[in-house]
Phi, psi and omega in degrees: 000140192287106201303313187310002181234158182214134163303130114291114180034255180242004176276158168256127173262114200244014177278137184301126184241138185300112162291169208222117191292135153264087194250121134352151153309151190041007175257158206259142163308106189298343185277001196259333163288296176269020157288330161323310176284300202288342182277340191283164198214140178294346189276335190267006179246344160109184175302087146009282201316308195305352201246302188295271227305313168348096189288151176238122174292114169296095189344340162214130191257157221205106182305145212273324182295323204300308200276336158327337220015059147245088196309290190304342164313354169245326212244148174275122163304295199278024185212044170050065140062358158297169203287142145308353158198198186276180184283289192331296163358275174320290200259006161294354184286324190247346205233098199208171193106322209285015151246317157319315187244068181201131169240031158253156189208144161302126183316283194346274193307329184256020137252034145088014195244021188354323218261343161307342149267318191259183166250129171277019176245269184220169179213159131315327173244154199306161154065034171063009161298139184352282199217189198261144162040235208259351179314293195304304158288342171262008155273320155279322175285158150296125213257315180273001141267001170269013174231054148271282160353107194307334216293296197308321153298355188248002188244052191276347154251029176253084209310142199268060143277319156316315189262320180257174179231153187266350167248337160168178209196137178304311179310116179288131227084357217045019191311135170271158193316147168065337180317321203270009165268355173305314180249316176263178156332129171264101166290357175286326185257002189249003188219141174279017174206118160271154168279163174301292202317280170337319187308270156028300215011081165239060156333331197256349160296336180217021177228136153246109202297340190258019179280165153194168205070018155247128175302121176054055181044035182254167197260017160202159150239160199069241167247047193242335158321283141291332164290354153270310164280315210280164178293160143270341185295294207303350159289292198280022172296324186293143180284354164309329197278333195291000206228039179279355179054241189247022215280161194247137171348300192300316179300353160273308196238142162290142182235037174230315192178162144237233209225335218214122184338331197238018161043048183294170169254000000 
């Protein structure tokens, strides 16, 4: 039946009645959407792109066996679901290197404890980890002995990510490649002879960035300093050397680089 016409009682009422929209609560008047779509303009809907280009973060990130659910690649079924070997183990099957090429290691990692930052299933933050940024180190370091260290009372917005590296590092402290040029002098473009350490940039041989209350961070003074690495027989063999007292290495020598083999100042 043609819906513009309606019964009256037992009569066919054959005057045309208007249609007459019926909504639901939250359902939109359709002549009113689209007028709405026909009325819009690109200035008025704005840069598109900004909406498509938008990265959207997944509410969870996800160990890839977890989502697989290939449980047993971790876990022993015939032993209530424990790990098959230990974790470091475990996750060195997929995740390798952070002791080989490093020779300082991060406690967690070189005890084996993976699971103190990460989650081995799923997390809210990227790389399946606890908690976010400088949060995730400081539930363990201590926050008032790292802001004894000058560097470090001025550095309250900086992720120790910047600076470290988190499973291990050639460097002491886990200090990252390069880092201590972030902030000083790079001596490698200023002297045509670099010191080893420096060549290196292993900076952490005679600097410790978390010492404080030693001049310029350093991890011994005078010429106790150098005599951890240079030999002394091998020193005082030059006869400059032989009447040397007390004298300290640095009035002599630069102890980042020069002009000269023997790095003078």
């Amino acid at each position: 039946m043609d819906s513009s016409f309606a019964f009256s009682g037992s009569m066919l009422d054959t005057k045309p009645i208007p249609y007459t929209f019926f909504f639901f609560d939250g359902v939109p008047n359709p002549e009113l959407t689209i007028e709405a779509a026909n009325s819009d303009s690109l200035d008025q809907i704005g840069d598109i792109t900004k909406v498509v280009d938008k990265e959207v973060k997944p509410a969870f990130f996800v160990h890839q066996p977890y989502r697989e659910r290939k449980c047993d690649n971790c876990h022993d079924k015939e032993r209530m679901g424990s790990l098959k070997m230990s974790m470091m183990d475990l996750c060195t099957e997929c995740h390798s290197g952070f002791k080989k090429q490093s020779t300082f290691v991060h406690g967690p990692v070189a005890g084996g404890n993976c699971t103190q930052c990460h989650n081995p299933h799923k997390a809210k933050n990227e790389k399946l980890l606890l908690r976010n940024g400088r949060d995730l180190c400081l539930n363990c370091h201590d926050t008032k002995n790292i802001y004894k260290g000058d560097f470090h009372s001025s550095s309250n917005e900086l992720d120790c990510l910047s600076c470290h590296k988190p499973h291990g590092s050639v460097n002491h402290s886990l200090l990252q490649k390069g880092v201590c040029t972030l902030c000083h002098e790079n001596f490698n473009e200023k002297y045509k002879v670099v010191h080893g350490p420096v060549a290196s940039d292993n900076c952490s041989v005679c600097h410790v960035p978390h010492r404080y209350g030693t001049e310029k961070l350093l991890l011994h003074s005078g010429r106790e300093l150098c005599l951890n690495c240079h030999n002394i027989k091998q020193v005082l063999k030059n006869d400059y050397h032989t009447d040397l007292g007390e004298t300290s290495c640095t009035e002599c020598h630069n102890p980042h680089g020069g002009e000269d083999r023997y790095i003078f100042n």
